[in-house]
N, C-alpha and C positions, 0 to 999 in steps of 0.2 A: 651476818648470818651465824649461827649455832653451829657446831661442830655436826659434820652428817656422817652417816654411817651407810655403807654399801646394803641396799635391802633394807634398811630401815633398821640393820639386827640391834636388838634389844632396845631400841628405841617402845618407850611406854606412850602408846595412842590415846588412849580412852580407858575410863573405869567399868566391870561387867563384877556381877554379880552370877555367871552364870559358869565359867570356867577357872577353873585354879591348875596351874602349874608348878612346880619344884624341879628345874631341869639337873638342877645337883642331886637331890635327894630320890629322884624319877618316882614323883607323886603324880596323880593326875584325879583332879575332882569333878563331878558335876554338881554343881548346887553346895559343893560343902561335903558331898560322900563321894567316899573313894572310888576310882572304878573297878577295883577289886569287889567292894562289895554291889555296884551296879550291875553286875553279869552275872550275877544270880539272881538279877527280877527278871521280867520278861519286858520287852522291847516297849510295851504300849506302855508301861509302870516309868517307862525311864522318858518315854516320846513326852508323856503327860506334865515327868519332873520338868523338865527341860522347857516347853513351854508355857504351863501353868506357875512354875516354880516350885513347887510343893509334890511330897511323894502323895499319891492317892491311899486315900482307904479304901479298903475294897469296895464301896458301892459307886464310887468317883471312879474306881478301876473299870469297870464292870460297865459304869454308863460309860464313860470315853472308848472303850473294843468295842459295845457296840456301834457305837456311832462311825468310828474305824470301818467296822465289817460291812455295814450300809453303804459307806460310800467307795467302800474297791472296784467298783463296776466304772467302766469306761465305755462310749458312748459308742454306735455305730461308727457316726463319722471320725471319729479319732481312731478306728482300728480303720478306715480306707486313708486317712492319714500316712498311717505306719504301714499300708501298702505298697506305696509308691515309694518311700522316703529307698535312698540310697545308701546301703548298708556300709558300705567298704570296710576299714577295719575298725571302725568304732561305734559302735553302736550307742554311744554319747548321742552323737550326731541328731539322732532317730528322737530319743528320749528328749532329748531340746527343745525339736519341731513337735512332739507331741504335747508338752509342759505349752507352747507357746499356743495351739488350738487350743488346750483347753480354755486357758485364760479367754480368748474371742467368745465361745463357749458357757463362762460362765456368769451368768446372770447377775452377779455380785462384783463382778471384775473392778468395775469403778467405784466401788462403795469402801470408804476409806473408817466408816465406823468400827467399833471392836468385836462387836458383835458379827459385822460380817467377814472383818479378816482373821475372824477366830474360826469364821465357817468353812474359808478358805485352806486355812491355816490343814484343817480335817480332811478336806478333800485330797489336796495335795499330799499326808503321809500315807493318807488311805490307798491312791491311785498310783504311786509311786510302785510298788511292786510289779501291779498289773500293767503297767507301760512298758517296763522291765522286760516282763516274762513275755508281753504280746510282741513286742522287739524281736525277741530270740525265736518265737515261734513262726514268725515269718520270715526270719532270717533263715532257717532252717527248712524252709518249703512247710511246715506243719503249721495247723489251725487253731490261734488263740485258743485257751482254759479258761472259763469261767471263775472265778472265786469261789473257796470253798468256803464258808461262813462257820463253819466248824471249827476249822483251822486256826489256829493263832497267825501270827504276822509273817512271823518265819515260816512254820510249816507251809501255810499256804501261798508266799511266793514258789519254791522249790515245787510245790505241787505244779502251779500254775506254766511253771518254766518246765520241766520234766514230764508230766503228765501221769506222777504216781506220788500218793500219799508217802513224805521221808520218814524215816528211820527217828526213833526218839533223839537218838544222838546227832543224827543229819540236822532236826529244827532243832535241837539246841543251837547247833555249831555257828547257825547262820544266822538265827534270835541273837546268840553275844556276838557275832561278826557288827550288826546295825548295833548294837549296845558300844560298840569300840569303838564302830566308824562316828558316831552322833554328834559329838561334838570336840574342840579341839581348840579353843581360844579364839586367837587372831591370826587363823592361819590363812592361805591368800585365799581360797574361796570366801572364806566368811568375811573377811575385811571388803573384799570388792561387791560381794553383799551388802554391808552395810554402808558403802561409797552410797550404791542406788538407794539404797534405803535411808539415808540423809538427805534424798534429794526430795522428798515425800512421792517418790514411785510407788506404783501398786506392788505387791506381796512378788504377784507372777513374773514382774521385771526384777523383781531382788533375787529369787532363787532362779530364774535362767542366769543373772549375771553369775551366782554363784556356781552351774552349772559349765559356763566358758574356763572359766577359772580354774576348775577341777578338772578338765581335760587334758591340762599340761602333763608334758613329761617327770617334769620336777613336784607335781603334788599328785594330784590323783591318778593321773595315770604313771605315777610309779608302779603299782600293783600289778598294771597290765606287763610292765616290765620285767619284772620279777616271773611272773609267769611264763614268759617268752625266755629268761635266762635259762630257767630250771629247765625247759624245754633243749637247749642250746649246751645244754652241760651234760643232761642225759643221763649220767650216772655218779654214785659216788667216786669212785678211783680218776673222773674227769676235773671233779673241784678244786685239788690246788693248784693246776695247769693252768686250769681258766684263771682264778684269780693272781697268780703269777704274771700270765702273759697282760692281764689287764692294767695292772700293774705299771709290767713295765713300760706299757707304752701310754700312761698317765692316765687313760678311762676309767667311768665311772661304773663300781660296779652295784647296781641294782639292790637298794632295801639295805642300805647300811648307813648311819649318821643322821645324825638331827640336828637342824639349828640349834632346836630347845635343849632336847636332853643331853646331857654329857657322859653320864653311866646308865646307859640304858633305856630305852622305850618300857614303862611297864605295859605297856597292852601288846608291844611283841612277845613278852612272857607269855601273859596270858594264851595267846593267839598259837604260840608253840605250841601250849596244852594240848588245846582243842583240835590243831594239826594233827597231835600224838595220840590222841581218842579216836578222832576217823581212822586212821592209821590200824589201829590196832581192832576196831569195826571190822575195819577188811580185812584182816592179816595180810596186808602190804604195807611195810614201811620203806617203800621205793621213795615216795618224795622227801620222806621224813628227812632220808636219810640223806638224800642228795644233798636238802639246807642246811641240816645240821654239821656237812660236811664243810660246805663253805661258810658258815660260820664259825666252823674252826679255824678254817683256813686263812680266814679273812683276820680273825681275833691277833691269828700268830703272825702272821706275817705285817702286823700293822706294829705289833709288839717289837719285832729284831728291828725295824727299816725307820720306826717315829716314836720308838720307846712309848706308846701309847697303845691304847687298845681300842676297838671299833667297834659298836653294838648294830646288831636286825635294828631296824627300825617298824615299825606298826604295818609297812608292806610287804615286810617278805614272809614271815608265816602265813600272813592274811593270804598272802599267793596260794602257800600251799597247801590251805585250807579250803580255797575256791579248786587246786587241783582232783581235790579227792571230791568236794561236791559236782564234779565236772561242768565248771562253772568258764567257760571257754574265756581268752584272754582280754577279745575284744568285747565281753560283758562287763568284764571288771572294773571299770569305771563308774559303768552305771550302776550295778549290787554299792559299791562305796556311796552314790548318791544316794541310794534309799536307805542308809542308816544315816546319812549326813542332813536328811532335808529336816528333820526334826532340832536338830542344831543352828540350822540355817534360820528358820522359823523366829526360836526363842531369842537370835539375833535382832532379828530383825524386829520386833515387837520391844525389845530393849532401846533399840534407836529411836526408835517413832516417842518414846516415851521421855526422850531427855535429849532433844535432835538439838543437834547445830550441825549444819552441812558440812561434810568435810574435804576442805581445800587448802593443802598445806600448800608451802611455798618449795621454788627452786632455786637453785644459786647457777645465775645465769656466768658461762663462761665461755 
């Protein structure tokens, strides 16, 4: 057998045309452009690259939002669905069971041609919000939002979940939140998407798998963590205590390190920005200031103790980005999946296109 690596790290799976990494140089591409310059389009510009492959012209823009705006409406039965479903602290949970009716639901479910899982493909980014925000709104005793067809992607989740038209800077914030979240290589959601997606499974079984996947502690629900630490730290003057005592008794602390990158998350930069515009929206820079606190903290104390330095990772501004959109901890999951589904998607249409099922071997012992 070949030399194995715990987690498979840097082991190369498969060839993709769809995501680029530099974990030295902390680059990060979709399609070949940077994500620096992806988070100044708008969400459906980037949903479009991602799984058409190509940036639209504006009339290719312009038909794909609306075919978007057409299909964000979700059915009676899937909002008595998310009536009953059992909230607890993850509202993952909910969005799973609702992703799994629709598929029963949809008329197209078994049709494996391109045409229909490209319909599929629509519905899914489209409904993704409003499952979201129908989620929250009866987790909350309050009565589902309609879609507002006016709205862009972003604005009209945040309406949908809150029940007020956001601030220009609020649908930016949350527009490049899904632009950040969207795609990420072969990371464990998307890989175990594409497991199902080798198997020739329908579109609805690839993105629930990728769905499972992303509710771990260690991938997507790091986020929800991060939000629960900030919570847990409370103020600036608490940060190096906290990260000290975490420390010393070997714990992990929340939104720091990456398999990939080695100097830094670029989309945590980014994501600090964006933290630092709401911030200053409100003239509160309370969480700003709490992260920015343990990020120093965390910086210095990894410098004296491992002569090395430690970067945010893409969850923890995203945290405290989701704190100022008062985006609650146990949603956080699910806001990562609806910039994530359009990633998942372009995956999975890249497998079906060049399949061999994938079954690696083990070294039995």
């Amino acid at each position: 057998m070949q030399d194995k690596k715990k987690g498979l790290e840097d082991i190369v799976a498969m060839d993709t045309s769809i995501c680029f990494i530099d974990g030295i140089q902390g680059i990060l591409r979709y399609r070949g452009i940077e994500v620096e310059q992806l988070e100044q389009m708008p969400y459906d510009a980037v949903s479009y690259l991602l799984i058409y492959g190509t940036i639209p012209d504006q009339q290719e823009l312009d038909a794909y939002s609306r075919k978007l705006k057409s299909e964000r409406y979700i059915s009676s039965e899937i909002l008595d669905v998310l009536k009953v479903c059992n909230y607890g602290s993850e509202a993952l949970d909910s969005l799973r069971t609702a992703v799994c009716c629709s598929a029963h639901m949809d008329t197209e479910k078994d049709d494996s041609t391109m045409e229909a899982n490209m319909n599929k493909s629509i519905r899914l980014v489209a409904k993704f919000p409003t499952l979201v925000a129908s989620v929250y709104r009866y987790k909350t005793g309050q009565l589902p939002i309609s879609p507002n067809e006016e709205l862009s992607h972003g604005a009209n989740f945040l309406y949908m979940l809150k029940g007020q038209v956001p601030t220009a800077i609020e649908a930016d914030a949350i527009e490049k939140d899904f632009i950040l979240s969207a795609e990420h290589e072969l990371n464990p959601s998307t890989f175990s998407l594409r497991i199902t997606a080798s198997t020739m499974a329908d579109i609805y079984s690839a993105v629930i798998t990728g769905l499972c996947t992303l509710k771990g502690p260690l991938h997507g629900g790091a986020r929800k963590g991060v939000m629960n630490m900030l919570d847990e730290v409370a103020l600036p003057e608490n940060a190096e205590r906290y990260v000290l005592d975490k420390l010393l008794h070997r714990q992990k602390v929340m939104g720091f390190g990456h398999r990939v990158y080695k100097n830094g998350d670029p989309r945590a930069k980014l994501f600090k920005d964006i933290a630092k515009k709401l911030a200053d929206e409100r003239g509160d820079s309370h969480w700003y200031d709490v992260a920015e606190k343990l990020e120093h903290s965390m910086y210095s104390k990894f410098m004296e103790e491992k002569g090395r330095p430690i970067y945010p990772n893409v969850d923890f501004y995203a945290a405290v980005v989701y704190k100022y959109l008062e985006i609650p901890p146990e949603l956080a999951t699910s806001v990562f999946a609806t910039g994530r589904v359009s990633g998942w998607i372009s995956h999975y249409f890249e497998q079906y296109a060049n399949n061999r099922v994938i079954r690696p071997r083990a070294n039995y012992i």
